[in-house]
C-alpha positions in Angstrom: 10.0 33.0 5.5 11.5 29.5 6.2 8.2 28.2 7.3 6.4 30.1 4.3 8.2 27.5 2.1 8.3 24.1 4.1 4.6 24.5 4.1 4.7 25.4 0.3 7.1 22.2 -0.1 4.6 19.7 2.2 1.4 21.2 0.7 2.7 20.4 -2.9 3.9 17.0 -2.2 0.4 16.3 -0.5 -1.4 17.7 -3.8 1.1 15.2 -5.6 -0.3 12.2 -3.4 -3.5 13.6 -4.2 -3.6 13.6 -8.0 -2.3 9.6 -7.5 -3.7 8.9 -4.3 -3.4 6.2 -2.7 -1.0 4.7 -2.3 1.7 6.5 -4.3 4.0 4.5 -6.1 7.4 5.2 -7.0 9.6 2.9 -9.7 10.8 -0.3 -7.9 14.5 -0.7 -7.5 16.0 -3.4 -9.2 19.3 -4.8 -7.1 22.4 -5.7 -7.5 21.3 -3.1 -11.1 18.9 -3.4 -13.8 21.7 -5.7 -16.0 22.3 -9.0 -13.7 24.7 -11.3 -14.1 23.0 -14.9 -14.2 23.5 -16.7 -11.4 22.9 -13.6 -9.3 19.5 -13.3 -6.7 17.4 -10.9 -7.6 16.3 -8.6 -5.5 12.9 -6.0 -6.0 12.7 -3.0 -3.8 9.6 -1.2 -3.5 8.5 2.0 -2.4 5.2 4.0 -1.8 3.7 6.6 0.0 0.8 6.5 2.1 -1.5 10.1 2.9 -1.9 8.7 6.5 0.4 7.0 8.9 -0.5 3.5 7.5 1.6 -0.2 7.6 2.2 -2.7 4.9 -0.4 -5.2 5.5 1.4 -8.4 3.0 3.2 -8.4 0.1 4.1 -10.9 -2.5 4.8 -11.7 -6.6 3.9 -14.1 -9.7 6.1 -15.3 -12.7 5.0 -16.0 -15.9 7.4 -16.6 -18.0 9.4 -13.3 -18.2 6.8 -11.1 -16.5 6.6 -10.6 -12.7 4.1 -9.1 -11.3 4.5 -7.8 -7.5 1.3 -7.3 -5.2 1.2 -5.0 -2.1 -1.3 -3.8 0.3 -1.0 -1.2 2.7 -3.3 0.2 5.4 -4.0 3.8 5.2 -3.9 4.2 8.7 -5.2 7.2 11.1 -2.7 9.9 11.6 -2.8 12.7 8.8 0.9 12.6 7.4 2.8 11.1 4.7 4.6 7.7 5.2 7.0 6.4 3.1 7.5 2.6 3.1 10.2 0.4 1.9 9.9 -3.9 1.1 12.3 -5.6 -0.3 11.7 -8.6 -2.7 13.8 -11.4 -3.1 12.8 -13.8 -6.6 16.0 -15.4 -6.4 18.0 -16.6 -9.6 16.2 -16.0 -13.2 17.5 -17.4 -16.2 18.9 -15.1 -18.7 16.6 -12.5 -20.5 14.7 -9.1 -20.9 12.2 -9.0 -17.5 9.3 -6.5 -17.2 8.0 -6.2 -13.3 4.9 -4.7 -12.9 4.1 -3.5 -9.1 0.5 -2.8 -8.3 0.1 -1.4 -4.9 -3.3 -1.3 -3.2 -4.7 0.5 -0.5 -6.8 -0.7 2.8 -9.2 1.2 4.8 -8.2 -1.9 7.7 -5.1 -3.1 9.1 -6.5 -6.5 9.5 -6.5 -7.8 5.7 -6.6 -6.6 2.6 -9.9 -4.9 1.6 -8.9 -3.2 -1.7 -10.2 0.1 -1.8 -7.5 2.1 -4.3 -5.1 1.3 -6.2 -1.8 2.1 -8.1 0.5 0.4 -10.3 4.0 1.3 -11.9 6.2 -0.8 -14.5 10.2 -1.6 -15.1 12.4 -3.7 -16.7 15.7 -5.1 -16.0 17.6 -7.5 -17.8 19.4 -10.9 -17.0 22.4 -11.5 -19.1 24.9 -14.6 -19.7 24.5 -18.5 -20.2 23.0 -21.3 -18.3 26.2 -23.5 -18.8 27.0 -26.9 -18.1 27.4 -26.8 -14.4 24.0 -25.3 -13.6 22.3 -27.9 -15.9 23.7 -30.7 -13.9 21.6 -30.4 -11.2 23.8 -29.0 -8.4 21.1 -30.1 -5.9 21.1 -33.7 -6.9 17.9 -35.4 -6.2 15.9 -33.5 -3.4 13.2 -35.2 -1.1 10.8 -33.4 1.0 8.6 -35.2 3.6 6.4 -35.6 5.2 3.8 -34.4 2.6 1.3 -33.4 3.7 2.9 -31.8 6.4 2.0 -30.7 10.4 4.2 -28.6 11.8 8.2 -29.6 10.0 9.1 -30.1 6.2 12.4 -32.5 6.4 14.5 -31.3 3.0 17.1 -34.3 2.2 20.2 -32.9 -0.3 20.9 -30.0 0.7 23.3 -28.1 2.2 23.0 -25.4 5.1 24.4 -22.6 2.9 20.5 -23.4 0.8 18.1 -20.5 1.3 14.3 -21.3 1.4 11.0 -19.8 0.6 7.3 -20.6 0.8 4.5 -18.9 -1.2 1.2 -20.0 -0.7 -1.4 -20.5 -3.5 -2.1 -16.5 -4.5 1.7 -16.0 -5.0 2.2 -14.5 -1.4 5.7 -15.1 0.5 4.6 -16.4 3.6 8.2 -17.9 5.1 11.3 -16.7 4.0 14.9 -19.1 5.3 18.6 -17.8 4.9 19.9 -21.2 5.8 18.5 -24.1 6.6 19.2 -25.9 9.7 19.3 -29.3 10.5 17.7 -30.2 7.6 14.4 -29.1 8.2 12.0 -25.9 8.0 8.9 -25.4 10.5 6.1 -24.8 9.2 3.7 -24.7 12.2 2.7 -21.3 12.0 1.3 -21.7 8.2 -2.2 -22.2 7.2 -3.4 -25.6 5.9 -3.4 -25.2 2.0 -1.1 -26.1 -0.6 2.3 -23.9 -0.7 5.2 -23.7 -3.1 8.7 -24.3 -1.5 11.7 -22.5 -3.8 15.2 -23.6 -3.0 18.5 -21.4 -4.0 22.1 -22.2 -3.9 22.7 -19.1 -5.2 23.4 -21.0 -8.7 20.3 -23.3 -9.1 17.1 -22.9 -8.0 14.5 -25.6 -7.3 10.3 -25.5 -6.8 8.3 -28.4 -4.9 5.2 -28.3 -3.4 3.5 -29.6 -0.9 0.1 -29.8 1.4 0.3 -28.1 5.0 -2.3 -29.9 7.3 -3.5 -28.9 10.4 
């Protein structure tokens, strides 16, 4: 009887997948809560289900203006079972107002990169309340040089401290290096492709955006 109704349970989760299929997307989280205190890194969990054993093959996001709009692929691998797979987002600090996210989640019939064969996508809002005051408009970072640029295979970042987190999306929006702290000034970025690439700093309070040119 037991097994009677785990196989009822799996079969109509794997009609569920179906009707959706593939991947299946749930709501993305919104952490530290879907009202954020500014000055507060935000943080976008998302989750999907794959019909097959597959693998998140990149993810990444865009802001325009108060809209962000989050991009994964996923392989749909061999193995018939459901997967569920977890990726956490980090877009730092937002200034204060109403935010709609909009994840679209694709599918891949390789592992290798993305060739978009399905797709699914799933909406939320959260909100960012209080003021930008005084302090955070007074440029915490102070002036902030990065060099050289182009660069080969280090970015030397002058004005900031170690407690600075980093992150580099390249030209399609994808995070591509991701930094807790930086040490000794500097951030190696040997392993990137040459293009152009957008460097986010966060102090927790202010955040700052600079490009630059990786060479090879």
């Amino acid at each position: 009887m037991k097994k009677s109704i785990l196989t009822f349970v799996v079969t109509a989760f794997s009609k569920t997948l179906a009707a959706q299929c593939c991947p299946y997307v749930f709501t993305p989280t919104v952490l530290p809560s879907t009202t954020i205190s500014f000055g507060t890194n935000v943080n976008i969990v998302t989750k999907v289900s794959t019909p097959n054993q597959g693998t998140l093959i990149y993810s990444g996001y865009t802001i325009n203006a108060q809209n962000i709009n989050v991009n994964s692929c996923y392989w749909d691998g061999f193995a018939t079972s459901p997967l569920f797979i977890t990726d956490t987002i980090s877009v730092g600090v937002l200034a204060p107002g109403n935010y709609s996210v909009m994840f679209n989640a694709y599918s891949s019939p390789i592992s290798s990169n993305c060739i978009k064969n399905d797709s699914n996508s799933v909406a939320t809002t959260f909100t960012v309340v209080g003021e930008v005051t005084s302090i955070s408009n007074s440029n915490l970072f102070g002036t902030i040089k990065i060099y050289p640029n182009p660069a080969k295979d280090k970015l030397v970042i002058e004005n900031v401290n170690e407690n600075t987190s980093a992150k580099i999306t390249d030209s399609q929006g994808m995070v591509v290096l991701r930094q807790l702290r930086i040490k000794d000034m500097a951030i190696n970025i040997s392993q990137l492709s040459k293009g152009i690439y957008i460097l986010e700093l966060s102090n927790g309070v202010e955040a700052r955006h600079l490009k630059f040119i990786k060479e090879e």
